[in-house]
N, C-alpha and C positions, 0 to 999 in steps of 0.2 A: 513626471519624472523622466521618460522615455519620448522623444518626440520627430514625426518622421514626419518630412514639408517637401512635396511633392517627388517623390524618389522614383528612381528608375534604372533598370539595367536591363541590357540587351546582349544576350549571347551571339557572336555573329549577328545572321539578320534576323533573329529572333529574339525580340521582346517579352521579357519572362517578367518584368513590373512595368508597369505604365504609372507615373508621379500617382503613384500612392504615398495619402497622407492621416495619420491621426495621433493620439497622443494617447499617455498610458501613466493612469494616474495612480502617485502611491500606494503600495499595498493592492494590487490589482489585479488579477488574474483575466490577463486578456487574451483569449486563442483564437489564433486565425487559422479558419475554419476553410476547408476546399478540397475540392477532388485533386489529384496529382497533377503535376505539371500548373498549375492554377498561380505558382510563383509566393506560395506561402513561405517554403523553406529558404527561396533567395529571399525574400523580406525579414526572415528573421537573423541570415546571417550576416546582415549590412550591419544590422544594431550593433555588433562587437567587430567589424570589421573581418570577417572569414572572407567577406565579399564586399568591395568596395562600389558603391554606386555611382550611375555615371552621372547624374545627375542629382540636385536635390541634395538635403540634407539632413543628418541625424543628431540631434541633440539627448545628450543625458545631463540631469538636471542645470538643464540649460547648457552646455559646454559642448561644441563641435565635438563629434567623434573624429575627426576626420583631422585635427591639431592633437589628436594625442597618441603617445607610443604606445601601439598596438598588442603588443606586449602586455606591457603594463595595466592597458585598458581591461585588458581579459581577462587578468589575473582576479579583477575586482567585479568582475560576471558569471556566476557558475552559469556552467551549460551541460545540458543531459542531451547527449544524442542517440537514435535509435540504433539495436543492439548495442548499447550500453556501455560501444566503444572502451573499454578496457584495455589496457597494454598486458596481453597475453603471458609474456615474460614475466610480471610484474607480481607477487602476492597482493593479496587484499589488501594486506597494508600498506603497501608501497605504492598500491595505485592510489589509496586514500592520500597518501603524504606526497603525492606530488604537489600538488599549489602551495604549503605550509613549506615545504622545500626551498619552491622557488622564493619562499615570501622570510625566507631562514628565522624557521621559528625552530624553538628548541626542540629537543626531541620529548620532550616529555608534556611537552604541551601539544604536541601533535597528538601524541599517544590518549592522552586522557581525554581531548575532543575526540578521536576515533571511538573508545570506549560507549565516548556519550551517543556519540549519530548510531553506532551499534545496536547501541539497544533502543534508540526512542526507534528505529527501521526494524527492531525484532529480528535481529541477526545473533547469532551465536557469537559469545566474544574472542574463541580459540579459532575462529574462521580468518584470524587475520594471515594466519599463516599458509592459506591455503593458496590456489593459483585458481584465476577463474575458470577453469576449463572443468576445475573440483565442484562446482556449485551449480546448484537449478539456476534456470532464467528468473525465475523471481527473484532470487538469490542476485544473481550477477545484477537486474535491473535496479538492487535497491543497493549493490556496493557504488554504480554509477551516480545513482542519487544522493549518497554520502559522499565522493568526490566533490558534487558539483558545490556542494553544503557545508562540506568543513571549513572554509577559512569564513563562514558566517557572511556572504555575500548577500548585498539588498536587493540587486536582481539575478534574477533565475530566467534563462532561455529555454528551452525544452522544445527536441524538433522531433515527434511522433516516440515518446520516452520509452511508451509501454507496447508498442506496436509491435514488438515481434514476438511479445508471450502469448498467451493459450487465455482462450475467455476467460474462465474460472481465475486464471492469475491476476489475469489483467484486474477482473474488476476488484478482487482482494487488493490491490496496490493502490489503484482510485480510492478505495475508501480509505487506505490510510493516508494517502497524500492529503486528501479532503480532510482530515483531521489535526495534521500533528501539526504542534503550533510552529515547527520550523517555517512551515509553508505559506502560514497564516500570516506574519508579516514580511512577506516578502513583496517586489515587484514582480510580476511572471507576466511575459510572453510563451506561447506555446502554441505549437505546432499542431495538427490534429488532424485525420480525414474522417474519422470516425462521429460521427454526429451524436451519437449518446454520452460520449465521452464528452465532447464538449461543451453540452447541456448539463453534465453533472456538475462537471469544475467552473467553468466560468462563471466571471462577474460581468464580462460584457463578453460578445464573438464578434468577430471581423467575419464576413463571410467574402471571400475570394473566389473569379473567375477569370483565368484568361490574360492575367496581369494585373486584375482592377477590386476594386474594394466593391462590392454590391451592394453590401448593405452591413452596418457596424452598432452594437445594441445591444442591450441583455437576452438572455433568453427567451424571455417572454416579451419584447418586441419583436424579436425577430419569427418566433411560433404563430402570435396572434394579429401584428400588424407586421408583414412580409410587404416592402416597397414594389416589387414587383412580381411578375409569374414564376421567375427563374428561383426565389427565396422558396415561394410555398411550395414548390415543387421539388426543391432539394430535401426538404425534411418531411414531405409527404407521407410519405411508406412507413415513417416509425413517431407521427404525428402521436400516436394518442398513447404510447409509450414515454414520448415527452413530455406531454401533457400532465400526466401523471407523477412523473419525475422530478418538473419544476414547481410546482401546484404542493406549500407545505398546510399543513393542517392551522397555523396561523391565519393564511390568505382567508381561508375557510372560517371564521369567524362570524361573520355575517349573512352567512348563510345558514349556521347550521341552527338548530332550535336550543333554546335555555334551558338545557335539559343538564341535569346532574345526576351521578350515582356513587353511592359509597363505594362500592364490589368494583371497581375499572382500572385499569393498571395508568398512571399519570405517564406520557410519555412528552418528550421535545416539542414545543410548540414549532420549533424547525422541523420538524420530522415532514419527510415529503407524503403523499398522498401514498404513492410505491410502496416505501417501507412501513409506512403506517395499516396497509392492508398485509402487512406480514405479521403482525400481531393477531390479525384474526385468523390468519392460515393456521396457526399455532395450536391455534383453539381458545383465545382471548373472546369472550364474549361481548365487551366494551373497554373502550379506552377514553382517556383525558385527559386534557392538558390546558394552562392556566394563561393568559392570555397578560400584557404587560400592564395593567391596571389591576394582577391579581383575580381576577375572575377565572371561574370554571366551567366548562364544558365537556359531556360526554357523549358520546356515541357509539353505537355497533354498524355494524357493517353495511346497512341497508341506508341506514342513517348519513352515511358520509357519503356514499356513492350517492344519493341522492345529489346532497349540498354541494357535491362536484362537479356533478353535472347543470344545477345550477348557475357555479361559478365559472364553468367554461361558457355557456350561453352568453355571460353578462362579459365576459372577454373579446367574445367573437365579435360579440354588437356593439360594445362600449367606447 
């Protein structure tokens, strides 16, 4: 859907992209991943033209960015940028009804799309009258995110969305973005320095240095076969955090024993390795979950760490 062929810009004599190239396929969630200054954010703002490149080209579903009214292009791209960007002046409402505005939709069809993104975001629905200076950052970060989502846009930009709230926020907004089906078919590019963050959400990572693409792949290419020194070294320090994050209890299938028990609470065969050892913090003495041929397995706590550590072995070596 999204497609960059050898792109490049230079601010003065400094080179902030070097002909970076990949493509981004529908319904995809691809974040590129890098330390600051690394030219992630100028790559993602060529795609809607914020920043026009000097070279190279950007294609959306095949079609030059670079022949269309700029304008118009954007109107058909939500964008979430950090601090949540908001026009201060503006109530909640009236920052939601900007694009629907430009795009002269009725008022009542603005209004009753605002209601909807309201609530699938867990917003109060008397908040539209508010100004955002009225609201938490979680608050402000998920009015930006209904901005960028009201007129039902198929791509989504996001340049570090959730960077400027407080752990606890942050990660509560990760797990609803990771769920609500707004998000779920969309196109997303997205922004990120945060490495856990982009091991939750992504379906592949662009890892960035320096102007250049290092290496680009799911999470788990990128954790267990890193192209070079500079990969495994970036996600070193919070390796087996990851590890654990990407690693759902599906993967775990064959490794674990053909063990059953009536007494186990049935959870998501997606449920990652992380949140599935939160059922035992609880005081869940086993869990289980049913595999896509319908079959059963259960396990307690000794039992899956086992078959994890297992399955990272046959990763490392495989």
């Amino acid at each position: 859907m999204i497609r960059l062929d050898q792109v490049t810009k230079s601010f003065k004599d400094t080179a902030a992209v070097k002909s970076v190239s990949f493509e981004v396929n529908e319904g995809e969630n691809l974040i590129l991943l890098g330390t600051s200054g690394c030219g992630k954010t100028t790559t993602l703002k060529m795609i809607n033209r914020l920043i026009e490149p000097d070279t190279g080209m950007v294609t959306i579903n095949g079609r030059n960015v670079a022949n269309e009214n700029p304008e118009i292009l954007r109107r058909g791209i939500g964008y979430v940028m950090q601090n949540n960007g908001l026009f201060p002046h503006y109530t909640v409402g009236e920052n939601i009804a900007t694009v629907p505005q430009l795009l002269k939709w009725d008022k009542n069809k603005t209004q009753e799309r605002t209601k909807e993104l309201l609530r699938k975001l867990h917003l109060p629905e008397d908040c539209v009258s508010l100004f955002p200076h009225e609201l938490s950052g979680g608050q402000q970060q998920r009015i930006g995110l209904a901005r960028a989502l009201v007129a039902d846009p198929s791509i989504l930009l996001m340049d570090e969305p959730f960077g400027a709230l407080d752990n606890v926020t942050r990660a509560s907004i990760r797990k609803e973005f990771k769920a609500l089906e707004e998000f779920t078919r969309k196109t997303i590019v997205m922004v990120t320095h945060d490495v856990q963050e982009a091991f939750e959400l992504a379906d592949r990572i662009c890892l960035m240095d320096k102007g250049e693409i290092i290496q680009i792949g799911t999470p788990q290419e990128l954790l267990y076969h890193p192209t070079n020194e500079f990969v495994g070294n970036f996600m070193e320090s919070e390796r087996i955090t990851l590890e654990f994050k990407i690693t759902t209890l599906k993967d775990l299938w064959n490794v674990l024993p053909d063990e059953q028990c009536a007494n186990s609470k049935t959870v998501d065969p997606h449920l990652s390795i992380w949140d599935a050892l939160n059922y035992f913090r609880a005081g869940m003495d086993k869990i289980s979950f049913v595999n896509d041929n319908g079959m059963h397995k259960s396990s307690d706590i000794n039992t899956l760490n086992s078959a994890f550590i297992r399955y990272q072995n046959s990763q490392q070596h495989g």
